[in-house]
N, C-alpha and C positions, 0 to 999 in steps of 0.2 A: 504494500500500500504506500504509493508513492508517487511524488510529482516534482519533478525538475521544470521548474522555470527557465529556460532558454531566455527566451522577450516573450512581454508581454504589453499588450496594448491598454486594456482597461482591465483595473482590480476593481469590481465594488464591492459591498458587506452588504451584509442580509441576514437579517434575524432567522439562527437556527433552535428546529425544535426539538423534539427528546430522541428521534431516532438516529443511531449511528451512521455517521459518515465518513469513509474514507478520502485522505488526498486523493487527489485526482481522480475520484468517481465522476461521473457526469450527475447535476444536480437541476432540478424544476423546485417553482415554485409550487407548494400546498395553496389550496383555497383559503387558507389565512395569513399568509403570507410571508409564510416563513422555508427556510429550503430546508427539502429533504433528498434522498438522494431517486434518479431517474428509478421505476419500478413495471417500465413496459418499451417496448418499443417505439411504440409510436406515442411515445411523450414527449412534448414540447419541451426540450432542453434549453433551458438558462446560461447553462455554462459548466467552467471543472472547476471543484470543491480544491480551494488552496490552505484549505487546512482538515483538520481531523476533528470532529467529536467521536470519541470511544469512552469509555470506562476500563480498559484493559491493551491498550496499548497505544502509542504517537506513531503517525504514521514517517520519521524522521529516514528517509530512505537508507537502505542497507544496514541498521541497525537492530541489534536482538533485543526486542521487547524489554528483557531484567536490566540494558543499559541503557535506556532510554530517559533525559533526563524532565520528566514533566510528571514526578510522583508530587507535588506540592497540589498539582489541581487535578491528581485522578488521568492524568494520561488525557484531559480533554482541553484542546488547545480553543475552546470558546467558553470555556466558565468565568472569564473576567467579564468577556462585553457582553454575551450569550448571540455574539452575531459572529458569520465567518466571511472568510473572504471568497469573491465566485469571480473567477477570469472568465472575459467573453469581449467579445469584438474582434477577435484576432490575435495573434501570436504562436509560439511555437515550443513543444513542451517535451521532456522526454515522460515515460509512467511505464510503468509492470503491471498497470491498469488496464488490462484487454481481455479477449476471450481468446480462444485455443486456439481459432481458426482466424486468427490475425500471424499468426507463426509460419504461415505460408506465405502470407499477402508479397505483394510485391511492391516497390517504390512508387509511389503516383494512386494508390489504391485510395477509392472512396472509404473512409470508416462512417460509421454508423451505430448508434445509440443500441445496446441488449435492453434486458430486461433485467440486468443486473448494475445498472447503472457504468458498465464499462463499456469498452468502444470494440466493434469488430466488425468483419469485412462484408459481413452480411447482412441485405437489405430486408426485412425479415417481410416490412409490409410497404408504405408508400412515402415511410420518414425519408427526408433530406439529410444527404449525408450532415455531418458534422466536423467533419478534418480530414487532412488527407494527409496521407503516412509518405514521412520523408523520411525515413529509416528503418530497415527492418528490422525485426526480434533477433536480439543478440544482448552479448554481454556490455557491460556499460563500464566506461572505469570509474571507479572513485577517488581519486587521487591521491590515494594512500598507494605509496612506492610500493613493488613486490613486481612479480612476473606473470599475471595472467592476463593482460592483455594491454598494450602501447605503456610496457614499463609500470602501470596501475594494479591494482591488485582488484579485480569486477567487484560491482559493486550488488550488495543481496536484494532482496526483495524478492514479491510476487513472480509467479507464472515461471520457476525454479531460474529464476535472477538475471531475466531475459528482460529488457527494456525493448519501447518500438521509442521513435520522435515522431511529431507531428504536428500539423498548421493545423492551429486551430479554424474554420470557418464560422462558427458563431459569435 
């Protein structure tokens, strides 16, 4: 559960409510007007969630939950303002936020909203994509020195610690 900010265009907040949201989910507004995270396909998507409400983990990418350091408010990075940050209008992200069959995908691929608030290459019904994948699923460095990939040591996360990047379109 993770979201590298490359650029990004517009950050706004928005009061979130009590259900759990990971970074870089794709997130809609509830009819009260608060975000929670995308829970169908054809949901009109607001944008990607740049932070985390959990009770049991930060979504701090490549990092093991027991060293994560936000035990002061519960591992929930909106319990001060109870609003989160939502990217949208454009930019470019990397995430371990996708579904299986983005692991195939090729360069230039439309992505598209699941029903698990992640992104994948498949149009399920008549949504508009969402981003288009400028890098495929692969290892990511973290820049911590070592030897598994350009001198970096990859970095963990989702989907066994395979990142995609991508322009955002909303």
């Amino acid at each position: 559960m993770a979201l590298i900010e490359i650029f990004h265009v517009v950050a706004s907040n928005h009061a979130v409510g009590s259900t759990d949201i990971d970074e870089g989910q794709l997130v809609k507004m509830d009819t009260d007007g608060t975000i929670i995270p995308v829970s169908a396909a054809s949901d009109l998507v607001l944008g990607v969630a740049g932070d985390t409400k959990s009770s049991s983990a930060s979504a701090m990418p490549g990092i093991y939950s027991g060293w994560q350091n936000r035990a002061s408010d519960s591992f929930d990075e909106t319990s001060a303002s109870g609003k989160m940050t939502v990217y949208h209008d454009g930019g470019e992200f990397a995430t371990d936020q996708f579904e299986a069959d983005l692991s195939s995908a090729v360069v230039g691929a439309a992505l598209y909203p699941s029903a698990n608030g992640k992104l994948q290459a498949t149009q399920t019904a008549t949504e508009a994509a969402v981003a288009v994948l400028t890098r495929a699923a692969g290892s990511y460095p973290s820049g911590v020195p070592g030897t598994d990939i350009n001198g970096d040591l990859a970095l963990q996360g989702d989907n066994s610690n395979q990142y995609i990047e991508y322009k955002l379109l909303i």
